[in-house]
N, C-alpha and C positions, 0 to 999 in steps of 0.2 A: 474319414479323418482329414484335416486342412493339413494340406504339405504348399509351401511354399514353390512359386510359378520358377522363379530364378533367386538366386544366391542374392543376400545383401548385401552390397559392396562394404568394406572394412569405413573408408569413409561415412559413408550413409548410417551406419552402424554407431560408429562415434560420437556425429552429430547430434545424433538422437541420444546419446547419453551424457553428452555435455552438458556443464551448466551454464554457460555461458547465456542463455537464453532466458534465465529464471529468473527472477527479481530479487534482490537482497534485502533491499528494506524497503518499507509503504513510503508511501510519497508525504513527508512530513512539509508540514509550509507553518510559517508565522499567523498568528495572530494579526489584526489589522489595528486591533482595538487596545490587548495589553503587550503583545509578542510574543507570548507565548506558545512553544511549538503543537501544534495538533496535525491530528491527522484529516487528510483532504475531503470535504464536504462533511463536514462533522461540526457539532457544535461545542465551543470552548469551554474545559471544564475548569480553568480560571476564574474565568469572565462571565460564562454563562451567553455570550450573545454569538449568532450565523448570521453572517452577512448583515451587519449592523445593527439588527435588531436583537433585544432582550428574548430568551429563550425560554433560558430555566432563570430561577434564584437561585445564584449563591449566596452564601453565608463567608463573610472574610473573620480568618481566623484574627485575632490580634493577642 
């Protein structure tokens, strides 16, 4: 059975249950094309276009 060499310090212990270290939210960035916000290396589902080029087709609602 694994027993532990020496005690965790309370600090070290903490640390590691913090959350400080976890990300809250994805990395959201603009549009270049309509601004609209999307998520990073993704293609716009606005717009339809990554990194200036047409992707997919949208259909604009009216």
């Amino acid at each position: 059975m694994a027993v532990p060499k020496r005690k965790v310090s309370k600090a070290r212990r903490d640390k590691r249950r913090s959350n400080v270290w976890k990300l809250s939210l994805p990395g959201m960035s603009k549009c270049p094309n309509c601004g609209e916000y999307i998520l990073a290396h993704r293609v716009c589902k606005n717009c339809g276009k990554y990194r200036g080029e047409d992707v997919i087709k949208v259909e604009k609602e009216d």
